[in-house]
Legacy VTK file of the C-alpha trace (Angstrom):
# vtk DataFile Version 3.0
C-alpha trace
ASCII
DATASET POLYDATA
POINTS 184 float
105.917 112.101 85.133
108.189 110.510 87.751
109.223 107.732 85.174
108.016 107.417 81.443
106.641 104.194 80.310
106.985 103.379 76.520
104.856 101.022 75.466
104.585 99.578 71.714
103.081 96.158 72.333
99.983 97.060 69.583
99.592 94.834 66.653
99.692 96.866 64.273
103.145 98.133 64.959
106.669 96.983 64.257
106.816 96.839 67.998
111.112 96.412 67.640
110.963 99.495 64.881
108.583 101.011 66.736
110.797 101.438 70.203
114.208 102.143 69.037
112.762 104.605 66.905
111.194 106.557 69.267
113.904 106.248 72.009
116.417 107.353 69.266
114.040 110.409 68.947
113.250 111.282 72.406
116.901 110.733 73.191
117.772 114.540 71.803
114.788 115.945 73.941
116.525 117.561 77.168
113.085 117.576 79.131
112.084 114.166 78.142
115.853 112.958 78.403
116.126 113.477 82.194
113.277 111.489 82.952
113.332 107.754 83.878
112.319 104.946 81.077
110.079 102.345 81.662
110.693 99.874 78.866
107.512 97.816 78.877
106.675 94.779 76.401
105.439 91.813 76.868
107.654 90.627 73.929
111.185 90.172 74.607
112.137 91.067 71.353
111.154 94.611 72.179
112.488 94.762 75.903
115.838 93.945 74.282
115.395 96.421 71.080
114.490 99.057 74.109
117.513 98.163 76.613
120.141 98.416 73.752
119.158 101.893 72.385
117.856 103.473 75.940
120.484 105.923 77.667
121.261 104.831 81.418
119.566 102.520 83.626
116.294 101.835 82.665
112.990 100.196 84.197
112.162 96.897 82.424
108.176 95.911 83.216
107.714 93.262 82.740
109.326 89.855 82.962
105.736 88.220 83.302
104.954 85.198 84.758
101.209 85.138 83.928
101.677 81.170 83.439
101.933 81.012 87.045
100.388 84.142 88.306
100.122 85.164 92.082
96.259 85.444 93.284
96.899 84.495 96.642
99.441 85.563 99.455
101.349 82.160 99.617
101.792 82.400 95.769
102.677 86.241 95.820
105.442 85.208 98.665
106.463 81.811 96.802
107.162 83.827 93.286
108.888 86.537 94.760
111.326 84.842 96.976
112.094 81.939 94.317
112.958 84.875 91.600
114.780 87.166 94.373
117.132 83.729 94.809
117.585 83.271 91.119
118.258 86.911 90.118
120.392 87.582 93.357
122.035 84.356 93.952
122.691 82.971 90.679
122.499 85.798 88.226
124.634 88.434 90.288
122.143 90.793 89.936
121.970 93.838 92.364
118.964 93.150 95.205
118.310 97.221 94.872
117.105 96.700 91.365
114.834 94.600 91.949
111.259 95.942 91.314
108.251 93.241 92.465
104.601 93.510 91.142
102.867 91.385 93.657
99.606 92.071 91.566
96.762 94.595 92.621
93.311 92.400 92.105
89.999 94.022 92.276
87.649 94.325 94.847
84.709 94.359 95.832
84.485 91.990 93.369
81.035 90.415 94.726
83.040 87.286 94.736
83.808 85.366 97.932
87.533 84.622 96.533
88.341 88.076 96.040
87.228 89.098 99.359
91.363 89.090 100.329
93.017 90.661 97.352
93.817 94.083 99.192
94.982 92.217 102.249
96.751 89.757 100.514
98.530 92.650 98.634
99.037 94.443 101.239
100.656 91.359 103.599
102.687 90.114 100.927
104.383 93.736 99.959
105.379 93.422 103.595
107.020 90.035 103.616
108.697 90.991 100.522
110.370 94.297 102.602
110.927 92.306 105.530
112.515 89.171 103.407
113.911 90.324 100.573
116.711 92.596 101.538
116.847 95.810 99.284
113.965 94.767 97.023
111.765 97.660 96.120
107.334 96.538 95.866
105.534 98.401 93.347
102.147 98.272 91.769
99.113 98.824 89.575
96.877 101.469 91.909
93.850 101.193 89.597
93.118 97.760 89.192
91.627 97.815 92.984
89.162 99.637 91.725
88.280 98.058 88.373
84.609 97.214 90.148
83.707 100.632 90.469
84.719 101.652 86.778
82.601 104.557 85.613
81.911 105.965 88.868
85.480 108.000 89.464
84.639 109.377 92.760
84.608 106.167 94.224
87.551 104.889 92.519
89.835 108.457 93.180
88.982 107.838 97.111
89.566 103.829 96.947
93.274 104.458 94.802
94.038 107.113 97.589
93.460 104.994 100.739
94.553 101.606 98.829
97.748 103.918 98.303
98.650 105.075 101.574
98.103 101.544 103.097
100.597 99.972 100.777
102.750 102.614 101.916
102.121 101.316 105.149
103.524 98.217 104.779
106.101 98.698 102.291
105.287 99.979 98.467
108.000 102.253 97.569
106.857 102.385 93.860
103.501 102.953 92.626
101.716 103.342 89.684
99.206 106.198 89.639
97.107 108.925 87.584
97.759 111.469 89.954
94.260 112.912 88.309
92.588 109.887 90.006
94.527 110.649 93.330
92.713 112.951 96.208
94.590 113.465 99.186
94.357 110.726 102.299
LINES 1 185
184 0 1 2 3 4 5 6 7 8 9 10 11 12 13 14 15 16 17 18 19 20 21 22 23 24 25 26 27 28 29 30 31 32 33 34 35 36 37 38 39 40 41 42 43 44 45 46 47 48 49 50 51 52 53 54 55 56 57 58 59 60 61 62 63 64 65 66 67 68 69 70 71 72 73 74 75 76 77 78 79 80 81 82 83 84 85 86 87 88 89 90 91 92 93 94 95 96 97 98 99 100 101 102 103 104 105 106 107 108 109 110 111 112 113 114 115 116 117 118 119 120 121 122 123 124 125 126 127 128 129 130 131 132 133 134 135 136 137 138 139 140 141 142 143 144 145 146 147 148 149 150 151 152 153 154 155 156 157 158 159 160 161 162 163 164 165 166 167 168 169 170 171 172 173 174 175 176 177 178 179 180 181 182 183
């Protein structure tokens, strides 16, 4: 793996336990070590139990705003470029660090109001590039595909071409199963 994501967001866990014990541990593994950390909770509590125990810069996903979720391009372009001001303007923190999920939706849905959610993706991960100086795009590869689950030959050839046209207009980060991923 480019980048490790840890993950202890299940309820039967000591999710704050849970993390710092297993960064402490993987901390003394050289091959695991090297490797990028993806803290990711949906719990602050954890995030912060993560950030103080992991070794370097890590990846924090994410700082959800699922009250106010983008589903549209207008909202995907309204979210990014109010938090962008916020953490850049206010906060002092460094543009370059800045990772934006502008949400992968399904489609072929069936469903008239899905009918844009590659597009929209797709337009708003260029706005952000074109906007938001320094700001890296990433995002979810499989959820386009979420219509098509059980039939993986579809959904291998639909991650590969959804992936090289975000790349087109401006992904630089993406999350994949590179088993699900043919060549484009």
């Amino acid at each position: 793996a480019q980048i490790i994501d840890i993950n202890m967001d299940e309820g039967l866990l000591d999710g704050v336990y849970a993390m710092t014990t297993f960064l402490n541990l993987i901390a003394s593994e050289p091959d695991i070590s090297r490797v990028p950390l993806m803290i990711d909770s949906s719990k602050w509590e954890i995030i912060e139990a993560g950030l103080k125990v992991a070794q370097g810069k890590s990846i924090v996903n994410s700082i959800s705003l699922k009250e106010g979720e983008a589903d549209n391009y207008e909202r995907r372009i309204e979210i990014c470029k109010r938090s962008y001001d916020i953490l850049v303007d206010v906060v002092g923190f460094p543009a370059e660090d800045i990772i934006f999920d502008p949400n992968i939706f399904p489609v072929a849905t069936g469903m008239d109001e899905h009918k844009l959610n590659a597009l929209d993706f797709f337009r708003a991960t260029k706005w952000i590039r074109e906007n938001l100086p320094h700001a890296n795009v990433s995002g979810g590869v499989s959820n386009v595909s979420f219509s098509f689950r059980g039939n993986d030959t579809v959904r291998e050839a639909m991650h590969s071409v959804f992936l090289y046209h975000a790349i087109q207009n401006g992904m630089t980060m993406g999350i994949v199963n590179p088993e699900m991923l043919s060549i484009y």
